[in-house]
Structures are given as structure tokens and as C-alpha cells.
C-alpha positions in Angstrom: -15.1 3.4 22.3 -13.5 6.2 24.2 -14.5 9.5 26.0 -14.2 12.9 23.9 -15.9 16.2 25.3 -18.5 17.9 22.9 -17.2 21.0 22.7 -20.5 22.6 21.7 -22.3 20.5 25.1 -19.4 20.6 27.3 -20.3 16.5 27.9 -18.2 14.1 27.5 -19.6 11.4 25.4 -18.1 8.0 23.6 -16.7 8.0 20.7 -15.9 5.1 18.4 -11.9 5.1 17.6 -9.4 2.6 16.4 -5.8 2.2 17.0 -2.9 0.9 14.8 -0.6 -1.3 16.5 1.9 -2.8 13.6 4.2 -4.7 15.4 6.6 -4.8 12.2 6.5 -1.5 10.4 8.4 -1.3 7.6 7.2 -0.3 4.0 4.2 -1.6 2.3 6.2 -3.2 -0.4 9.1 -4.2 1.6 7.4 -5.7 4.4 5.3 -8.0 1.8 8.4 -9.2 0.4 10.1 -9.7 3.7 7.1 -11.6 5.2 6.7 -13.9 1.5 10.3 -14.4 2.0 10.0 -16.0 5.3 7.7 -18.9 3.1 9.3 -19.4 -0.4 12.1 -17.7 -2.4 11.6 -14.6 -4.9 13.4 -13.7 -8.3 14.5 -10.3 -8.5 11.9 -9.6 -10.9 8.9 -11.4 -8.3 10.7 -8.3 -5.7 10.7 -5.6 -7.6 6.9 -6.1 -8.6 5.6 -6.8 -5.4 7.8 -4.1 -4.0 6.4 -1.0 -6.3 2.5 -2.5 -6.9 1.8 0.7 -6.2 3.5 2.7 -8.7 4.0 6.1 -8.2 0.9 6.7 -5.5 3.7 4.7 -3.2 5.1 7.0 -0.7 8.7 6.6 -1.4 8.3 6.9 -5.1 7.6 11.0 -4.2 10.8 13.2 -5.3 13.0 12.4 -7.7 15.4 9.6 -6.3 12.1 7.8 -5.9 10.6 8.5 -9.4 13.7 6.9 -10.9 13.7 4.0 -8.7 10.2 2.7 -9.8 10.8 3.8 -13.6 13.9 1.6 -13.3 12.4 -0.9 -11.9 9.3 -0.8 -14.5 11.9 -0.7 -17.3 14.0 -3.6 -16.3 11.0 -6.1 -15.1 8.2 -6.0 -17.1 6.1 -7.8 -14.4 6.5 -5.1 -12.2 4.9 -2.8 -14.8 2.1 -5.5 -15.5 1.8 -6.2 -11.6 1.1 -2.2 -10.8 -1.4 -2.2 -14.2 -3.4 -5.1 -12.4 -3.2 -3.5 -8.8 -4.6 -0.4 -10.7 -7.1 -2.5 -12.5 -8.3 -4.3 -9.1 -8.8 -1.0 -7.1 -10.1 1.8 -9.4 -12.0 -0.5 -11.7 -13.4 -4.1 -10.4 -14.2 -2.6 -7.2 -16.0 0.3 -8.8 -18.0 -1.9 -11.4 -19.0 -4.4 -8.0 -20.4 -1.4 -6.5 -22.2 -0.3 -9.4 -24.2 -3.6 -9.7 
């Protein structure tokens, strides 16, 4: 919790807030590679696919240079492709069909 003013009361009241503290911020991708790494070895194709899981919705895929990066990478490792379909899959339709139940 933390103090905020109401503007409309002029009292300050608490507030619920969180706070971020990522004490190794690099990439979504990247950093999940890096921090696998650290355990076991990856093939380039085990990289690419848990680097760009997230398709085009990833931040850096936004503009060209990033576009071509992840079609690149979809075209040459076919497990990136599949990996993204399954992330896709996982978020937009198990987790909707669980909360339909």
C-alpha cells in the first residue's frame, strides 16, 4: 500500500501498488535463453524458438528490420514457427476455454 491524495476529497488515502524490480533486464526471449543456458546447451533452432515465441506481438519484431528477423527465423527453424503456434494456442485458446467452463 502507499499514500495517494483523492483529488476529488483532498485526503490522502492508501492505495494498493506494485513495483518491478528485475534485477536482469534484458529481452523476454533473450533473457529465457540466457537463463536456460546457464543449465543445459541449446541448438540454434531450440534459440531461435524460444527467442521469438512470441511472434510478431514481441516488441522488437515492430518495424521492418524486426519483421524480417522473425520471418527468417520462422523460415529457417520450423520449431520456432510451431513453438509461437503453441504459445498462441496456450494463451488465446486453452486459457479462454478454462474460463469458459
Amino acid at each position: 500500500m502507499r499514500n495517494r491524495k483523492n483529488e476529488e476529497t483532498g485526503r490522502w488515502e492508501k492505495v494498493p501498488f506494485y513495483t518491478i524490480q528485475d534485477r536482469f533486464p534484458a529481452g523476454h526471449g533473450e533473457k529465457s535463453v540466457m537463463l536456460i543456458q546457464r543449465f543445459m546447451q541449446l541448438t540454434d533452432e531450440e534459440i531461435m524458438a524460444i527467442n521469438w515465441h512470441m511472434g510478431f506481438s514481441d516488441a522488437r519484431a515492430q518495424g521492418y528490420a524486426g519483421m524480417n528477423a522473425v520471418s527468417a527465423a520462422f523460415e529457417k527453424y520450423p520449431l520456432a514457427l510451431l513453438l509461437h503456434f503453441a504459445d498462441m494456442q496456450a494463451t488465446y485458446w486453452d486459457e479462454k476455454t478454462q474460463e469458459e467452463e
